[in-house]
C-alpha positions as CSV (number, residue, x, y, z in Angstrom):
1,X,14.8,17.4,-10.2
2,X,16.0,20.4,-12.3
3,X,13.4,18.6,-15.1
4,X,10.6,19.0,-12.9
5,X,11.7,22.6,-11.5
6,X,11.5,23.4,-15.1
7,X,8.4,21.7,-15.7
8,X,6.8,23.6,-13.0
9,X,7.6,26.8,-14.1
10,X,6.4,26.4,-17.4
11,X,3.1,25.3,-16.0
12,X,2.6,28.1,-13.5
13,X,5.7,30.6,-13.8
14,X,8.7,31.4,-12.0
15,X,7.7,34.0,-9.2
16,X,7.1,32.9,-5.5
17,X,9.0,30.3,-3.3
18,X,9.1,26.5,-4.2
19,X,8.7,23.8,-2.1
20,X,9.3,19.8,-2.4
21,X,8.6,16.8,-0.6
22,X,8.4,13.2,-1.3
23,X,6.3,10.6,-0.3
24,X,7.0,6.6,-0.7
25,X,5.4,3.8,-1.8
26,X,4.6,0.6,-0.2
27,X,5.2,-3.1,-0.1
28,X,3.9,-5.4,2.7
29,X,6.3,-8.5,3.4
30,X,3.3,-9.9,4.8
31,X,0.0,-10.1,5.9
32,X,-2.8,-9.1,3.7
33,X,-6.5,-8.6,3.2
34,X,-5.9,-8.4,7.3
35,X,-5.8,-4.9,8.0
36,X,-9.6,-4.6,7.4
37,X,-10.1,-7.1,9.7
38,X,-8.1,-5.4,12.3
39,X,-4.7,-8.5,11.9
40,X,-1.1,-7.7,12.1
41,X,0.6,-6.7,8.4
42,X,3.9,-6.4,8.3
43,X,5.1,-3.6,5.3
44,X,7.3,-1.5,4.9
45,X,8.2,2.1,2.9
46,X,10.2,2.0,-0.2
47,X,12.9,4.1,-1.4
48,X,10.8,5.5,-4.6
49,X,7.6,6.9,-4.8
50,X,5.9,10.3,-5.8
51,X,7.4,13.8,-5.3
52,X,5.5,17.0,-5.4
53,X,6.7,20.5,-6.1
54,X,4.2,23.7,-4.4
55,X,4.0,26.7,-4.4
56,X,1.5,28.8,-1.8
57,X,-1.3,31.0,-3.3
58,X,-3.2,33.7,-2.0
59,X,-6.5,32.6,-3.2
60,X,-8.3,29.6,-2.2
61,X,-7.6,27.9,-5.7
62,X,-5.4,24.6,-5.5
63,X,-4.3,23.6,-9.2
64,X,-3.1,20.1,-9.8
65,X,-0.8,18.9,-12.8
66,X,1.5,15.9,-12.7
67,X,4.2,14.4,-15.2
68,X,2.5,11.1,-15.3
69,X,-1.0,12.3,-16.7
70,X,-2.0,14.8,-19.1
71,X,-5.1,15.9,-17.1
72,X,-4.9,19.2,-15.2
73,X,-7.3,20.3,-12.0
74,X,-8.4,23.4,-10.6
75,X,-10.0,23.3,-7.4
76,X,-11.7,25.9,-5.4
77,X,-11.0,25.1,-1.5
78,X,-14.8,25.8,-1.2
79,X,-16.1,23.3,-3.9
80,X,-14.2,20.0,-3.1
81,X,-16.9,17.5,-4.4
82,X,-15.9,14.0,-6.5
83,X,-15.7,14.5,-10.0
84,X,-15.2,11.5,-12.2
85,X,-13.5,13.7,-14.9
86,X,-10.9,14.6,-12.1
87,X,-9.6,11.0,-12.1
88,X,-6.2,11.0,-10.2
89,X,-7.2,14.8,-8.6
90,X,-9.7,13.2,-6.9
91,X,-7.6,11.5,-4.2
92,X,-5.5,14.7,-3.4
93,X,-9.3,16.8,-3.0
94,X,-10.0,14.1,-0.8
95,X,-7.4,14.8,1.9
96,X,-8.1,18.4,1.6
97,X,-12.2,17.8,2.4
98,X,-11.2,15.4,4.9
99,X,-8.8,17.8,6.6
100,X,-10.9,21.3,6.4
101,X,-13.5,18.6,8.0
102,X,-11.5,17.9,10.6
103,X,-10.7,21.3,11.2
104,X,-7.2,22.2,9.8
105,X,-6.0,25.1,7.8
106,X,-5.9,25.2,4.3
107,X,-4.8,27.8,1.5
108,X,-4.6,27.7,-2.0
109,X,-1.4,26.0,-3.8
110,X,0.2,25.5,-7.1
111,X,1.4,21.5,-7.7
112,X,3.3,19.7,-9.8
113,X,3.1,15.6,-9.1
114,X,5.6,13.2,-10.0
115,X,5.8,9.4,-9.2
116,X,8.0,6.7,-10.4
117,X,5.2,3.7,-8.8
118,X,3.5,1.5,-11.9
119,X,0.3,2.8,-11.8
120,X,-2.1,-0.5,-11.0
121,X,0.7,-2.4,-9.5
122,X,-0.2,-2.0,-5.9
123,X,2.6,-0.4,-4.9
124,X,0.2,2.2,-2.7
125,X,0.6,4.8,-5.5
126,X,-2.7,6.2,-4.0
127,X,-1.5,5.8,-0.7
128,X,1.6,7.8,-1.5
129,X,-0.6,10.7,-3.1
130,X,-2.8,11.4,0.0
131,X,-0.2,11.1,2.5
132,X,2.0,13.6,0.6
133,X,-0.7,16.3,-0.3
134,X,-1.7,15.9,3.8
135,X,2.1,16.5,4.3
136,X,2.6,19.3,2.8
137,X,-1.2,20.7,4.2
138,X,0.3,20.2,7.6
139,X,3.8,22.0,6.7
140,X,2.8,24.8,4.5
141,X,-0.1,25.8,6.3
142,X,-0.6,24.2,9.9
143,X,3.0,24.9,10.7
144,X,4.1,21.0,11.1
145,X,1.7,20.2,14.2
146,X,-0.2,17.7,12.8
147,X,0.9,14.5,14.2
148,X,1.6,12.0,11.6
149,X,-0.8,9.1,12.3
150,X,-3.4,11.7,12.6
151,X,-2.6,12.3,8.5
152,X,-2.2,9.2,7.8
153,X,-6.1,8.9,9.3
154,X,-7.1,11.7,7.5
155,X,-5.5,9.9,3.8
156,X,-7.3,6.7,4.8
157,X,-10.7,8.3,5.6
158,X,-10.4,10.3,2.2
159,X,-10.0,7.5,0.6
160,X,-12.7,5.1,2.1
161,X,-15.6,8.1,2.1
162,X,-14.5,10.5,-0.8
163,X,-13.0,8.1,-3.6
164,X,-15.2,5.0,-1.9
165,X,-12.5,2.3,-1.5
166,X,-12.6,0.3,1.6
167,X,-8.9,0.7,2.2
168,X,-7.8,-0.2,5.7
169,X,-5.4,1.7,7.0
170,X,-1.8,-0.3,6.3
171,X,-0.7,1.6,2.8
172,X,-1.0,4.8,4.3
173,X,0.8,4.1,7.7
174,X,3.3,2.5,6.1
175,X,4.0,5.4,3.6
176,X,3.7,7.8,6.3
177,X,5.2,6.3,9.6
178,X,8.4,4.2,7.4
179,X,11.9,4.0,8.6
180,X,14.9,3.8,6.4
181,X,16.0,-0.5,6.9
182,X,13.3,-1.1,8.9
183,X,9.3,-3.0,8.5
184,X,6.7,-2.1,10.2
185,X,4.7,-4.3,12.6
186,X,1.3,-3.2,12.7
187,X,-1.5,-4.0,14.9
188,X,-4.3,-2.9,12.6
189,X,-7.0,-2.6,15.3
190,X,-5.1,-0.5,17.7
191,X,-2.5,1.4,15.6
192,X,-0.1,-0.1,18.4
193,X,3.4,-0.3,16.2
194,X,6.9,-1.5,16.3
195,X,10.1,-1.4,13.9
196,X,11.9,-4.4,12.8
197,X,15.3,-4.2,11.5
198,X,15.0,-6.2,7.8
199,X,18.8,-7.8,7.7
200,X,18.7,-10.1,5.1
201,X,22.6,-10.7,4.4
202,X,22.9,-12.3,1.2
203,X,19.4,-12.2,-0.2
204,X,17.1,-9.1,-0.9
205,X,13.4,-8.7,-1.4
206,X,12.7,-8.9,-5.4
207,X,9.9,-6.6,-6.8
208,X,8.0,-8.4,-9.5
209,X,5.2,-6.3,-11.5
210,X,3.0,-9.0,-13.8
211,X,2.3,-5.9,-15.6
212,X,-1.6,-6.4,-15.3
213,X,-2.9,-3.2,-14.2
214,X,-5.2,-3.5,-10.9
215,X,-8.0,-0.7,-10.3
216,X,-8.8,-1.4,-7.0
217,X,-12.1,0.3,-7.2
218,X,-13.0,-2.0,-10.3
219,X,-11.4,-5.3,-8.1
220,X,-13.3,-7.6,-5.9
221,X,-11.9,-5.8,-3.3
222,X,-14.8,-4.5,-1.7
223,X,-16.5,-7.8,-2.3
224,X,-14.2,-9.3,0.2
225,X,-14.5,-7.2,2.2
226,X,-18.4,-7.4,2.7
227,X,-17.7,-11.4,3.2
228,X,-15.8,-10.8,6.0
229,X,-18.0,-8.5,7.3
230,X,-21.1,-11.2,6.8
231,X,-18.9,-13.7,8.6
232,X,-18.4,-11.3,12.0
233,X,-21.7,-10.9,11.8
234,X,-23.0,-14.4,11.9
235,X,-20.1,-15.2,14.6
236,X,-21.1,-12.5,17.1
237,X,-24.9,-13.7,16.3
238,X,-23.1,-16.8,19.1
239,X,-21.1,-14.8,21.2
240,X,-22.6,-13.0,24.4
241,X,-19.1,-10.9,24.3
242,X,-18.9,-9.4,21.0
243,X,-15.7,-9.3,19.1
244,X,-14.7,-6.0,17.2
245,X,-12.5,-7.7,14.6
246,X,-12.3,-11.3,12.9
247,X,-8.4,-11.4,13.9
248,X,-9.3,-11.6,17.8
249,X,-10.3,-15.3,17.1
250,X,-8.1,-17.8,16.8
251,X,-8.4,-21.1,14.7
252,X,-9.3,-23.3,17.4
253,X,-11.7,-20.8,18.0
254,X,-13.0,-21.0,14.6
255,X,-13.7,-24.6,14.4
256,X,-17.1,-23.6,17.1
257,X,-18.4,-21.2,14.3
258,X,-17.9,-23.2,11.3
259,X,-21.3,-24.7,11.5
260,X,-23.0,-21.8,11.8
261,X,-21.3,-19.9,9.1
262,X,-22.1,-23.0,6.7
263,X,-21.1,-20.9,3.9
264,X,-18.1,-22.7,2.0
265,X,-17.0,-19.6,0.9
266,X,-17.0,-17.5,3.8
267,X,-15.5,-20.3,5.6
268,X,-12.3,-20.5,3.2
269,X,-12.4,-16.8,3.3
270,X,-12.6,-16.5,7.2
271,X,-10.1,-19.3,7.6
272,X,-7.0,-17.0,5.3
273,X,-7.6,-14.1,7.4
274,X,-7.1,-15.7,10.6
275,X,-4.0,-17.9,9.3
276,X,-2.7,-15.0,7.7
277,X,-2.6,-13.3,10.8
278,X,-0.6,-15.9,12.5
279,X,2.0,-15.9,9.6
280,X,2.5,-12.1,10.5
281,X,3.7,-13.2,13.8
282,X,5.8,-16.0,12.8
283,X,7.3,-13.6,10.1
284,X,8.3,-11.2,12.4
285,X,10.2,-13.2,14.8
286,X,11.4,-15.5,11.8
287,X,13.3,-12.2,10.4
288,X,14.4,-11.0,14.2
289,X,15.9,-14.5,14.8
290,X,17.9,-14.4,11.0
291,X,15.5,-17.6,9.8
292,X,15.4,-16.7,6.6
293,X,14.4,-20.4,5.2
294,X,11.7,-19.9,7.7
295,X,10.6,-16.4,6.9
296,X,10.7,-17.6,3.1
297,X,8.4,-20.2,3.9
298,X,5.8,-18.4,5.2
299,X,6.1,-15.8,2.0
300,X,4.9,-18.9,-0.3
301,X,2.2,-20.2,2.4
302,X,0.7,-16.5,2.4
303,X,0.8,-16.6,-1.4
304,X,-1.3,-19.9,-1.6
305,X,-3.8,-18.9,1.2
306,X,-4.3,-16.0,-0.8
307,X,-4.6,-18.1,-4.0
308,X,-6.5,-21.2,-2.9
309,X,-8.8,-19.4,0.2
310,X,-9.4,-15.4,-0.4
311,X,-9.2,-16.4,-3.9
312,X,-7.6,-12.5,-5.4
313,X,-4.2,-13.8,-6.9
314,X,-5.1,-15.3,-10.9
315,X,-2.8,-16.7,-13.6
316,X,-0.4,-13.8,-13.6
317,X,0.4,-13.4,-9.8
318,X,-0.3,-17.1,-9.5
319,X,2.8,-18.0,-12.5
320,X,5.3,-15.3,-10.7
321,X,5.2,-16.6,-7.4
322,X,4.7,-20.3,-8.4
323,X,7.7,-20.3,-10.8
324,X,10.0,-18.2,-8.5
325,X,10.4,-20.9,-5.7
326,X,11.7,-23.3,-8.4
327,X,14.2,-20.8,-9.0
328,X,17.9,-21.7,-7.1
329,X,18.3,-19.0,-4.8
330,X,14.7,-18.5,-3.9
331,X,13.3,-19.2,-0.5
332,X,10.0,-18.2,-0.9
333,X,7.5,-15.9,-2.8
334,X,3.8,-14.1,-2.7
335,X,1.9,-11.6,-4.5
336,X,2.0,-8.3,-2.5
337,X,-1.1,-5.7,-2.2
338,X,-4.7,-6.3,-2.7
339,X,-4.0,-8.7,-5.6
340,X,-5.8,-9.4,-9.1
341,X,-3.0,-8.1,-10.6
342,X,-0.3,-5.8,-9.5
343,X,2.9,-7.2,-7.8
344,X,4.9,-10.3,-6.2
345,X,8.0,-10.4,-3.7
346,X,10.6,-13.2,-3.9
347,X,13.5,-13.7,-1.6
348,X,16.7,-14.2,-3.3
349,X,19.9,-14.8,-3.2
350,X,22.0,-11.8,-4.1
351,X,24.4,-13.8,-6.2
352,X,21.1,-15.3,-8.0
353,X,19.6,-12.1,-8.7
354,X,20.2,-12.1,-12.2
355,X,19.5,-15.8,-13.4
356,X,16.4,-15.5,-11.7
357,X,15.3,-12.4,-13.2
358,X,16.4,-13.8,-16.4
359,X,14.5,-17.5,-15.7
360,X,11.2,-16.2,-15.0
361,X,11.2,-13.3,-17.4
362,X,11.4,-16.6,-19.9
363,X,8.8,-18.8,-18.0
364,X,6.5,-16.1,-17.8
365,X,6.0,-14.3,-21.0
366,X,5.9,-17.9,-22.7
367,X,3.2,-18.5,-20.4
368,X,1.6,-14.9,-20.1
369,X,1.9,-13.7,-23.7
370,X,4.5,-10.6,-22.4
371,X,6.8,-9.9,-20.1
372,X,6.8,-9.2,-16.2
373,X,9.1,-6.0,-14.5
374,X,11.2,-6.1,-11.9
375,X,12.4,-3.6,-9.6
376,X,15.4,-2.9,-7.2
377,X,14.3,-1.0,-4.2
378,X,15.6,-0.5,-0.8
379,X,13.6,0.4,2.4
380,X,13.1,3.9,2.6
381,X,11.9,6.6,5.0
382,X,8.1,7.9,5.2
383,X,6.6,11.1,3.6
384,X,8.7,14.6,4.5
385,X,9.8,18.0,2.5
386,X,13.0,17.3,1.5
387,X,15.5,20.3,1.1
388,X,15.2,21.5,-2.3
389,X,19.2,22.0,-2.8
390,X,19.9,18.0,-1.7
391,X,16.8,17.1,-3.1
């Protein structure tokens, strides 16, 4: 902290008062490529993420810098357009149009940015970003009485219409609404929510980064999505009662439409998101009743839907997971986030920890050509200011 105090004042000068908060990033236990479809995903916060250090002007110009790029914004509150030269910028204009759209007040700031999330890894670094500038919006200037699902609406609708990913709505409510210890289960198609305590006893949640950057603007990602848009589309083409969301059907309900979607592809594609949404379920009571063989079980299932139906994993995710449940001490393992890259979970043994890192560090860089990361994180609480002499 007393680095980036220092940083900041070399960027923009030591005169008014200084501000921080901190905003986390994301893993989901379970349940993905569902929130678009309006399913049940089951994340939760982590205990790193991205800090930001402000300072209020008296002008409507918001400057941007961070520690983890060399590019540096300015803004003008009454220009906030995309610019592809503003890269990373882009996402924190975003929540600021979406906002003064929606009404709120806004003032020019000074900002320093600094995350510790692997850019690409799908850790909801972007995620983090919006919900932290909308944060600090609603503290600095709208005197904290913007409720926080509302910002976390706002980060998500900057996102989908500003920057033009069709993100659902999961990474931001989970960086904005997460508990310390506890997941999240979240009905996407209602915001309806509730906390689950994660005791795991001997084992822990493994991060695993196959160090293969994801963009997901450049992914398939919006590809999937417009195949599970065709698919509600050709379903409610049979329906007299129209459904809002592919998750309101269940499989037995699926075997009626099958014929009519005809479509292989949409068929596999369909079929993940609907089984996925049932894992979520079995997940969460798995982890409430202390099953963690069970809860393990449905990790790997969710890992080879998403490899064999939605079809977003590849070699790298595909050799973490795969090689991590031949690991003593691992009950189960998936790729986490939007996939093509990016990061895996595993569920380990704590006395394993170590030999398994060590195993498929081996197993995968003879495979991949270079090495995968791991990371230790606990489950951390959702975007705040924090107190700048604890912080």
């Amino acid at each position: 902290m007393e680095a980036l105090l220092k940083s900041f004042k070399d960027i923009y000068g030591d005169k008014e008062e200084i501000r921080v908060f901190q905003s986390p990033g994301r893993v989901n236990l379970i349940g993905e490529h569902i929130d678009y479809n309006g399913g049940l995903v089951f994340p939760c916060a982590l205990d790193f993420g991205t800090i930001a250090i402000v300072r209020k002007r008296e002008d409507s110009i918001v400057n941007l810098a961070s520690t983890n790029f060399d590019l540096k914004v300015e803004v003008d509150l009454n220009d906030l357009v995309y610019k592809e030269l503003d890269d990373w910028a882009n996402y924190p204009k975003g929540v600021m149009k979406v906002m003064r759209d929606h009404g709120y007040t806004l003032g020019g700031m000074d900002i320093l940015i600094s995350g510790n999330i692997p850019n690409g890894a799908g850790l909801s670094s972007s995620a983090s970003l919006e919900v932290l500038i909308g944060e600090i919006i609603n503290v600095i200037f709208n005197k904290s009485s913007i409720d926080m699902v509302e910002i976390v609406k706002m980060s998500q609708e900057a996102e989908n219409k500003f920057v033009g990913v069709n993100c659902g709505i999961m990474d931001q409510f989970a960086v904005g609404m997460g508990k310390s210890k506890k997941a999240i289960l979240l009905n996407c198609a209602t915001l309806e929510y509730k906390y689950a305590d994660v005791e795991l006893g001997d084992y822990k949640i493994v991060l695993m980064n196959t160090n293969k950057r994801r963009a997901l603007n450049e992914s398939k990602y919006n590809e999937r999505r417009a195949e599970c848009d065709k698919v509600l589309e050709i379903i409610n083409s049979k329906r007299d009662n129209k459904i809002e969301n592919l998750c309101d059907l269940s499989m037995q309900e699926l075997e009626i439409y099958k014929s009519s979607i005809q479509d292989e592809i949409l068929i596999k594609r369909v079929t993940h998101v609907i089984g996925e949404n049932e894992r979520v379920k079995d997940a969460f009571e798995a982890l409430n009743e202390g099953k963690l063989n069970k809860f393990g079980e449905l990790l790997t299932e969710s890992h080879n839907s998403l490899r064999d139906l939605y079809e977003v994993t590849g070699i790298e995710l595909d050799t973490l997971a795969e090689e991590a449940i031949k690991i003593h001490g691992c009950l189960g393992a998936r790729m986490t986030g939007a996939g093509f890259g990016g990061c895996a979970i595993a569920l380990v043994k704590l006395e394993n920890e170590e030999e398994f890192i060590a195993k498929l560090t081996e197993v995968y860089t003879k495979k991949i050509g270079y090495a995968p990361s791991f990371y230790s994180s606990g489950i951390g609480n959702g975007a705040c200011e924090l107190n700048l002499v604890n912080a």
